[in-house]
C-alpha positions as CSV (number, residue, x, y, z in Angstrom):
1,X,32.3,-24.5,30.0
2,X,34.6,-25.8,27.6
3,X,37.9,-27.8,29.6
4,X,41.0,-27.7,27.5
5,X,42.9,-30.1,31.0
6,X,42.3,-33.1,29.1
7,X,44.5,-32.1,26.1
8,X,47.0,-30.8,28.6
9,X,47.3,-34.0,30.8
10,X,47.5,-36.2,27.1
11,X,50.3,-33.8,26.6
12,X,51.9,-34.1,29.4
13,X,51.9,-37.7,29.4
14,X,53.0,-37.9,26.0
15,X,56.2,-35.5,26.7
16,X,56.8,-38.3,29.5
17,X,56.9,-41.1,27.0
18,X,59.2,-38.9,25.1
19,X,61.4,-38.4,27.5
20,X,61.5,-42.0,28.5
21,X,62.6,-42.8,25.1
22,X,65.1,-40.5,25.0
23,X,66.7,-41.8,28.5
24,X,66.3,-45.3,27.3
25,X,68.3,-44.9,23.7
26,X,70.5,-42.5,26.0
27,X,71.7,-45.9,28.2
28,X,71.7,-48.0,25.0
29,X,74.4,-45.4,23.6
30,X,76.2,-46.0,26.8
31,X,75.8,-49.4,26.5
32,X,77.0,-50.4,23.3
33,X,79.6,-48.1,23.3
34,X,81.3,-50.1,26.4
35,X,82.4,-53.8,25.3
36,X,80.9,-55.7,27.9
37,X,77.2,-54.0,28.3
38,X,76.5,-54.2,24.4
39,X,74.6,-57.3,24.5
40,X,71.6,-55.1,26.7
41,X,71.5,-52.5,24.2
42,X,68.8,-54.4,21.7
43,X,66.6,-54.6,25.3
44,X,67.1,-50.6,25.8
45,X,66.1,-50.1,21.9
46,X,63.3,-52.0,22.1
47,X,61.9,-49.9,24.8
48,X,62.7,-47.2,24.0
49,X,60.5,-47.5,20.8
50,X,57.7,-48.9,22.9
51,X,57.9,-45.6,24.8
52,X,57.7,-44.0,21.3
53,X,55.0,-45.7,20.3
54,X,53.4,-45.4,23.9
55,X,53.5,-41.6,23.2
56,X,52.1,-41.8,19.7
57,X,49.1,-43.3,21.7
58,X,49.1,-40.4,24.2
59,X,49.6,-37.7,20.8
60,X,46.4,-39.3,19.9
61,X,44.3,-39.2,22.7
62,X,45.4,-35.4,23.1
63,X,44.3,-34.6,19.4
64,X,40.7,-36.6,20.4
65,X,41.3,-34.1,23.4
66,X,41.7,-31.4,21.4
67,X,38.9,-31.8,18.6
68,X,36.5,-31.9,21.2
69,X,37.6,-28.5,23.1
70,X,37.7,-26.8,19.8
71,X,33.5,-28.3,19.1
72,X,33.3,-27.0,22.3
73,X,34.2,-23.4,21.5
74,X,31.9,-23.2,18.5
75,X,33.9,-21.9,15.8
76,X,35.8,-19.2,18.1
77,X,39.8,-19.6,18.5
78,X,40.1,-21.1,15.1
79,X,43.6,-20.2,14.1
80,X,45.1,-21.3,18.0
81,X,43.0,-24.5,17.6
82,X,44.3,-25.4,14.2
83,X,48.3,-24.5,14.6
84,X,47.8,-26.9,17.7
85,X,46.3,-29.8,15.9
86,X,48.7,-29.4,13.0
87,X,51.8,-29.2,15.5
88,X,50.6,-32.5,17.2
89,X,49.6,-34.1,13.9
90,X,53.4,-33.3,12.5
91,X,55.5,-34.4,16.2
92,X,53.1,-37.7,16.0
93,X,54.0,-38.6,12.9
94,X,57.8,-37.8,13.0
95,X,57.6,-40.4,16.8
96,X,55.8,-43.0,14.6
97,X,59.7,-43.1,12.1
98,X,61.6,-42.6,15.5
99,X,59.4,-45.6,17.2
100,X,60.2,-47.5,14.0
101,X,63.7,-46.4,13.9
102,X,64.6,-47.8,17.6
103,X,63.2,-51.1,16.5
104,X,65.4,-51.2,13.3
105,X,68.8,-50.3,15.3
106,X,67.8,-53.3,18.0
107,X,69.0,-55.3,15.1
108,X,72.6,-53.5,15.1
109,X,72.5,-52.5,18.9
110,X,74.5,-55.5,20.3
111,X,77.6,-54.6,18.0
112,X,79.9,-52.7,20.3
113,X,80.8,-49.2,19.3
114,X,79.1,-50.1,15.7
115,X,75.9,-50.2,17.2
116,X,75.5,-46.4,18.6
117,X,75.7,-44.9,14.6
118,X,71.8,-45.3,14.2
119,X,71.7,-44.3,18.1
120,X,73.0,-41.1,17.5
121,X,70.4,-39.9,14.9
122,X,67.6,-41.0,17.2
123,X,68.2,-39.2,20.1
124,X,69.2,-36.6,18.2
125,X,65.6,-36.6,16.6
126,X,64.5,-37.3,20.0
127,X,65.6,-33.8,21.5
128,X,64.5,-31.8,18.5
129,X,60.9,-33.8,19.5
130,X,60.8,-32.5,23.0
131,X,61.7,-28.9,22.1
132,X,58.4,-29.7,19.9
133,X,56.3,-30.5,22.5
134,X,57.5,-27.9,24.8
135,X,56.2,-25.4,22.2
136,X,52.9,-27.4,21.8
137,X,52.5,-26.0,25.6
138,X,52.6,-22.9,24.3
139,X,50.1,-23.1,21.7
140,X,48.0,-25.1,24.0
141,X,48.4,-21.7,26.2
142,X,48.0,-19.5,23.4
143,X,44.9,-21.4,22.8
144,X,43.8,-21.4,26.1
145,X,44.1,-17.8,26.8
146,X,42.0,-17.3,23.2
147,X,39.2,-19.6,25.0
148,X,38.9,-17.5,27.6
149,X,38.7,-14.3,25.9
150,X,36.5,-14.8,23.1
151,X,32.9,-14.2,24.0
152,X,30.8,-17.0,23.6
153,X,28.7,-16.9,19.8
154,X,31.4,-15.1,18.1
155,X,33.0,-16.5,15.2
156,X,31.9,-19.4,12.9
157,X,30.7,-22.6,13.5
158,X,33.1,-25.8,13.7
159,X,34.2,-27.4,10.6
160,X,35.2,-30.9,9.7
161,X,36.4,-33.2,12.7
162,X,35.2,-30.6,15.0
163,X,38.1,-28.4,13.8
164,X,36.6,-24.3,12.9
165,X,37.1,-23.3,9.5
């Protein structure tokens, strides 16, 4: 039996990380914009693209995750298994310029009121990457409910990467 909880639980951590970027470039917003806390902002910036980056490394394990569930089926589900993969492919790479971004405004962070321009964009970018991940749920259900239905032997075998053609 094929287990798709592995690509869930990399998922789930990786919408954790997210999050925890989000709160952390949320505080450094607060921060800088307030005279006297501006100086801990850089701190906040630079964790909060560690978070990024930690969930880059989650994205990845899910997509390892992922590949091997859809060898698993044997060609069946093809279409649920490869909007998933694309959709985690795409929200990694767009965390990879936010994880690089928080690092480039730790340079600017400690400037009171200055500082929070670049902020803005990021978490901005951040919430649009959470409503992405929230649907990646639903393709992971989508793709789990096609699991589940499809009889085993039907469709074709697995392509590249484990991926069905």
């Amino acid at each position: 039996m094929c287990n798709i909880a592995p690509v869930q639980n990399w998922l789930i951590a990786s919408l954790a990380a997210t999050v925890a970027s989000f709160g952390a470039v949320a505080s450094a917003i607060v921060a800088t914009n307030s005279f006297w806390g501006a100086g801990g902002s850089p701190i906040l910036m630079i964790i909060a693209g560690a978070m990024a980056g930690l969930a880059i490394l989650f994205l990845s394990l899910a997509i390892n995750a992922l590949n091997t569930f859809c060898q698993c089926l044997q060609g069946r589900c093809a279409n649920p298994c490869s909007n998933l993969l694309q959709t985690l492919q795409a929200i990694k790479a767009v965390l990879g310029a936010q994880a690089l971004a928080c690092f480039a405004a730790a340079g600017i962070a400690w400037i009171p009121w200055v500082g929070a321009a670049p902020m803005y964009v990021i978490i901005t970018a951040l919430v649009v990457l959470i409503v992405l991940l929230t649907i990646a749920f639903v393709l992971l259900n989508t793709l789990s409910n096609c699991a589940q239905a499809a009889p085993a032997g039907s469709g074709p075998g697995p392509g590249p990467g484990g991926i069905p053609t």
